[in-house]
ZAVO-100846 format. One line per 8 residues: number of its first residue (from 0); for each residue x, y, z of C-alpha. Coordinates in pm, whole numbers, plus 32768, in hexadecimal, padded with zeros to 4 digits. Layout:
# ZAVO-100846
NUM) X Y Z  ...
***
This chain:
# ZAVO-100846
0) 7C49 298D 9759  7BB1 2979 98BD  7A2D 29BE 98E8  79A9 2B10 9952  784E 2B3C 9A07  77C9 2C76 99F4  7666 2CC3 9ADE  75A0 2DA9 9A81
8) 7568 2E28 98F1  752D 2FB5 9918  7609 3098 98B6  7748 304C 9957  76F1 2EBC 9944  76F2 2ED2 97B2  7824 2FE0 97B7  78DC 2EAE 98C0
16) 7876 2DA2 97CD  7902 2E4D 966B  7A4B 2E89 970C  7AA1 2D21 9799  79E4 2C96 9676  7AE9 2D46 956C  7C11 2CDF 961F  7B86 2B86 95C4
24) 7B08 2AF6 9723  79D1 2A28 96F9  7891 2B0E 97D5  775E 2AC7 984A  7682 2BC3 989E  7541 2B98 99B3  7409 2C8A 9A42  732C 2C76 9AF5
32) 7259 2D00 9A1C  7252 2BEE 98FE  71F7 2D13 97E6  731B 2DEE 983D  73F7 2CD8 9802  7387 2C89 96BC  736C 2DED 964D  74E4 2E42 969A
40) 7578 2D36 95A1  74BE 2E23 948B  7562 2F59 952C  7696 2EAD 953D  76A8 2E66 93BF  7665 2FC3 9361  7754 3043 9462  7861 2F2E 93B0
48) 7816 2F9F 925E  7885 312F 92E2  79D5 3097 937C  7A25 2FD7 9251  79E3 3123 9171  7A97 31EE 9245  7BF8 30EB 9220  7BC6 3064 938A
56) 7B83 2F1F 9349  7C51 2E0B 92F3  7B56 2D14 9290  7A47 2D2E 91C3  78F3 2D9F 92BA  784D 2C3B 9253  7944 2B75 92FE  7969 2C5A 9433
64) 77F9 2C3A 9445  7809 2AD7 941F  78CF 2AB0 9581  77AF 2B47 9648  7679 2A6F 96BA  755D 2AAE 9772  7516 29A2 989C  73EC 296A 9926
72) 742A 2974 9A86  7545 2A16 9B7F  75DD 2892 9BA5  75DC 2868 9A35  76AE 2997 9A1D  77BB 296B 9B17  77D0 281D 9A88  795A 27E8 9A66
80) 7980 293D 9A90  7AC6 29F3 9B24  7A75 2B53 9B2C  7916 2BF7 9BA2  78C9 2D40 9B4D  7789 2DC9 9BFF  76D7 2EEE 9B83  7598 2EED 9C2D
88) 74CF 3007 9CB2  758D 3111 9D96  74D3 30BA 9EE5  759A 2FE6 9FF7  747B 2EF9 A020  7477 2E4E 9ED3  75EA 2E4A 9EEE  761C 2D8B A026
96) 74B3 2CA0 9FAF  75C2 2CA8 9E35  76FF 2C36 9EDD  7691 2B43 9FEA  75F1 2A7A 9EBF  772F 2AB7 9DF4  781E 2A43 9F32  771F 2905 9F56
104) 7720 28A5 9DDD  7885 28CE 9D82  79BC 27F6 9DCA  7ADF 28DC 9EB8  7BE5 293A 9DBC  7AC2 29E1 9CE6  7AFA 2B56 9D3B  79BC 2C3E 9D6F
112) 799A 2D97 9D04  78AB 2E9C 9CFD  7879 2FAE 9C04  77F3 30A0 9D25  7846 322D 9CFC  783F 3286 9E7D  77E4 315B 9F6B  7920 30C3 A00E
120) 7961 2F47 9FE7  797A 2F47 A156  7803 2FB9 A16E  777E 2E68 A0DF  788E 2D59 A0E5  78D1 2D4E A22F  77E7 2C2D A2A6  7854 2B7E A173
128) 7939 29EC A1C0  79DF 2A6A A074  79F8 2BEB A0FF  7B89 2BFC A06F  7B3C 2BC8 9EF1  7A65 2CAC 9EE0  7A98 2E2D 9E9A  7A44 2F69 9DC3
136) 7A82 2F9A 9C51  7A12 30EE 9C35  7A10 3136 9AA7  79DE 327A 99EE  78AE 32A6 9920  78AF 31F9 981D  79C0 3103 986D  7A02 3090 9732
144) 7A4C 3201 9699  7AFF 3280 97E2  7C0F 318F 9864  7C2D 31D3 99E2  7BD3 30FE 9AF2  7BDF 314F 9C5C  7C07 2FF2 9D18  7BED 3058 9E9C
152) 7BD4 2EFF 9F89  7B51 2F10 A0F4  7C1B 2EE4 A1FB  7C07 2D6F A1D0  7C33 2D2E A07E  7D74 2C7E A044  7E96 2D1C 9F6E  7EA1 2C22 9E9D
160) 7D55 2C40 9E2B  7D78 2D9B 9DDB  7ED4 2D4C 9D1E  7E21 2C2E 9C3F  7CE9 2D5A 9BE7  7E00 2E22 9B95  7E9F 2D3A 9ACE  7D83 2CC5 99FC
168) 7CF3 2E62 99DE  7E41 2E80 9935  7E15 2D49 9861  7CD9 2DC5 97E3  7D6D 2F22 9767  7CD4 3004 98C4  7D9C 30E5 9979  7D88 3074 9AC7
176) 7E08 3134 9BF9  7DF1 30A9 9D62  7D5E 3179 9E64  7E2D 3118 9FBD  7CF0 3132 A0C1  7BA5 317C A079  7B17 3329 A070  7985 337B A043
184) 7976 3391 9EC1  7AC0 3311 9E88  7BDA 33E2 9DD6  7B50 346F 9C66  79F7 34B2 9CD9  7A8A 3595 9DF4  7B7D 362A 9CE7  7A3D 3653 9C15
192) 7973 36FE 9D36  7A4E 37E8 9D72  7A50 385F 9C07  78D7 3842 9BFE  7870 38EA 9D39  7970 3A34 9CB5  78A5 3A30 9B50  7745 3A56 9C0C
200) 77EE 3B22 9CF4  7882 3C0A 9BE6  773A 3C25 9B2B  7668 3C41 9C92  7730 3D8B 9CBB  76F2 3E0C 9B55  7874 3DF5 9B12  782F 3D54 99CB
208) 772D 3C8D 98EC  7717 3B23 98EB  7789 3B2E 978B  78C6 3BCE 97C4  7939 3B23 990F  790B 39DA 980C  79E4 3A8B 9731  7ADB 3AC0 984B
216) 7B15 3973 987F  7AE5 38B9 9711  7BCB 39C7 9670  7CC4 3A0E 97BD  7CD6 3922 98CC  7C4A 37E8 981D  7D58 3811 96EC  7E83 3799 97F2
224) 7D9F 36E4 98B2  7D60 35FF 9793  7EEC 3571 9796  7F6C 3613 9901  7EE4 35FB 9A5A  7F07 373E 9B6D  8035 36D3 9C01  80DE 3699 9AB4
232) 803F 37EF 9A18  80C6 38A6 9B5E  824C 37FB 9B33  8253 389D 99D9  8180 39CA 9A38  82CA 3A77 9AC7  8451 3A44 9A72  847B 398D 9BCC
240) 838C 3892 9BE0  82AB 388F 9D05  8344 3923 9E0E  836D 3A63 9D1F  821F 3A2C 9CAB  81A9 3A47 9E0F  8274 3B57 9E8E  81F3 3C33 9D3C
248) 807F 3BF4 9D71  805F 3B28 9E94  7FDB 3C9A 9F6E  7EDB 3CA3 9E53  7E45 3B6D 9E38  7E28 3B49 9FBB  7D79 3C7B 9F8F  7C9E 3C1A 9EB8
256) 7C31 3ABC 9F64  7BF8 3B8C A08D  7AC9 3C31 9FC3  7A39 3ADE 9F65  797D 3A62 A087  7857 392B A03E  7782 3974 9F51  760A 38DD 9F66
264) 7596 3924 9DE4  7478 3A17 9E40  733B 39F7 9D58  7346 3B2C 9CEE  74C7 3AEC 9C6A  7476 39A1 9BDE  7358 3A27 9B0A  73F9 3B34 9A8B
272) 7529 3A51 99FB  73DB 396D 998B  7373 3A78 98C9  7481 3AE0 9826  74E0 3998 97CF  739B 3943 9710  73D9 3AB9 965F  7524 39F4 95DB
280) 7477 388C 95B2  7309 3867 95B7  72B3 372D 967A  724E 369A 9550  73CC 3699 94C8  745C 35FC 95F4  7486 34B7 955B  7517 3526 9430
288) 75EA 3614 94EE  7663 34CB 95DF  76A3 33F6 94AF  778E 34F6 942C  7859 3518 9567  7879 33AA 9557  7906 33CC 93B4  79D1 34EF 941F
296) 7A61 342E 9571  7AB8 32F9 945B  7B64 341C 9399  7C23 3474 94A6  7C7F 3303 9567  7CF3 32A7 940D  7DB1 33E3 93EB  7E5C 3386 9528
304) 7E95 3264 94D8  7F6C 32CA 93C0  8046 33C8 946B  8063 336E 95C9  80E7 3214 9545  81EC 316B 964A  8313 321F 957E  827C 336E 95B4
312) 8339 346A 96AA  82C6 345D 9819
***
């Protein structure tokens, strides 16, 4: 199995490394922050140990473990790489300072990616000799519970770049989906905002509590969303497809868009959904509350992964 790099050990670095680590590439991991680096392998087991509990693990969490090192420097870790996934902090700075000594240190057929949830690749590749291997591989948090990844090029990266990322996201079990030129934020967070800005909005109004526009989307929307996207859930939302679908409620929802100019999260908004969150979970509890959306997300991939199998309708 070809060598994965992985830069940068937070969050979304460990999350990077489980999930080309199980599919049985060999990763090394790098930060610049020596401590960090050595700290995620410990997260890393633990998080194993959950995935091999929960049935999504082929091989036992020793030997998955086993395929990611820690190197001691940036070279060290592209070493013989072939695939560089970037996940350092979300400023454009230490992305271009990140890439330029990626592009310098790495051979050209080793393709370049950053983990970045709302800076375009465009923003710091373009200076780059190497500029057309690199691009985004936007994941969703965590990436080794939640499948998807957005990869968006710049204008200059070439296609077959983006068709080799493609190829090996699919290799590794992801869900990749290929963005055709690049938008600020990039396709799910703008689904997302949209969503998010209406929940403030609905509870900035006094429409409902936080509580229950949660409950409008974990036991409502978030149901079909879990196996169907919009445009599927609007094909079977009327008896002919889409265009029926729009000509039913197509007036209404125009309406209703119309209604839903920016929102800027006002303080006075934001604290109020604060406070009614902690009424729900007390700060304290947060971590205990995030660990069990990760065991109930392993519930559910594994779920899925039992009835959407390849010989499953649709």
């Amino acid at each position: 199995m070809e060598r994965i790099a992985i830069i940068g050990t937070g969050l979304i670095g460990r999350s990077w490394a489980m999930v080309f680590a199980r599919a049985g590439h060999p990763v090394r991991i790098w930060d610049a922050e020596p401590r960090a680096a050595a700290a995620a392998l410990g997260i890393i087991g633990e998080r194993l140990g959950d995935l091999a509990a929960a049935g999504l693990l082929a091989d036992a969490p020793g030997t998955v473990a086993a395929r990611i090192t820690v190197a001691a420097s940036m070279a060290e870790c592209l070493e013989g790489a072939v695939y560089v996934q970037e996940n350092g902090p979300e400023r454009l700075e230490p992305k271009r300072a990140l890439f330029a000594a990626m592009d310098a240190l790495c051979g050209p057929d080793v393709i370049l990616a950053s983990s970045t949830s709302g800076i375009p690749a465009s923003a710091f590749t373009g200076a780059l000799p190497g500029r057309a291997r690199c691009l985004v591989a936007h994941p969703v948090n965590p990436p080794y519970l939640v499948p998807l990844v957005e990869l968006v090029g710049a204008p200059w990266t070439a296609p077959e770049v983006i068709a080799r990322a493609r190829t090996l996201m699919d290799s590794v079990q992801q869900v990749p989906v290929v963005a055709h030129k690049e938008t600020r934020g990039f396709v799910l967070n703008r689904l997302q905002a949209a969503l998010v800005a209406e929940a403030f909005r609905m509870v900035r109004d006094g429409v409902m509590s936080v509580e229950d526009v949660d409950a409008c989307v974990k036991h409502g929307l978030g149901l079909r969303w879990a196996f169907m996207g919009p445009f599927e859930t609007c094909d079977l939302n009327a008896p002919g497809g889409i265009p029926d679908y729009a000509e039913r409620y197509g007036p209404l929802l125009s309406q209703l868009t119309s209604e839903m100019p920016a929102y800027d999260f006002d303080a006075a908004t934001v604290a109020r959904v604060a406070a009614e969150r902690r009424a729900l979970v007390p700060e304290a509890g947060l971590a205990d509350r995030a660990a069990w959306r990760d065991r109930e997300l392993m519930a559910l991939v594994a779920h899925k992964a039992r009835r959407l199998s390849p010989e499953a309708p649709g």
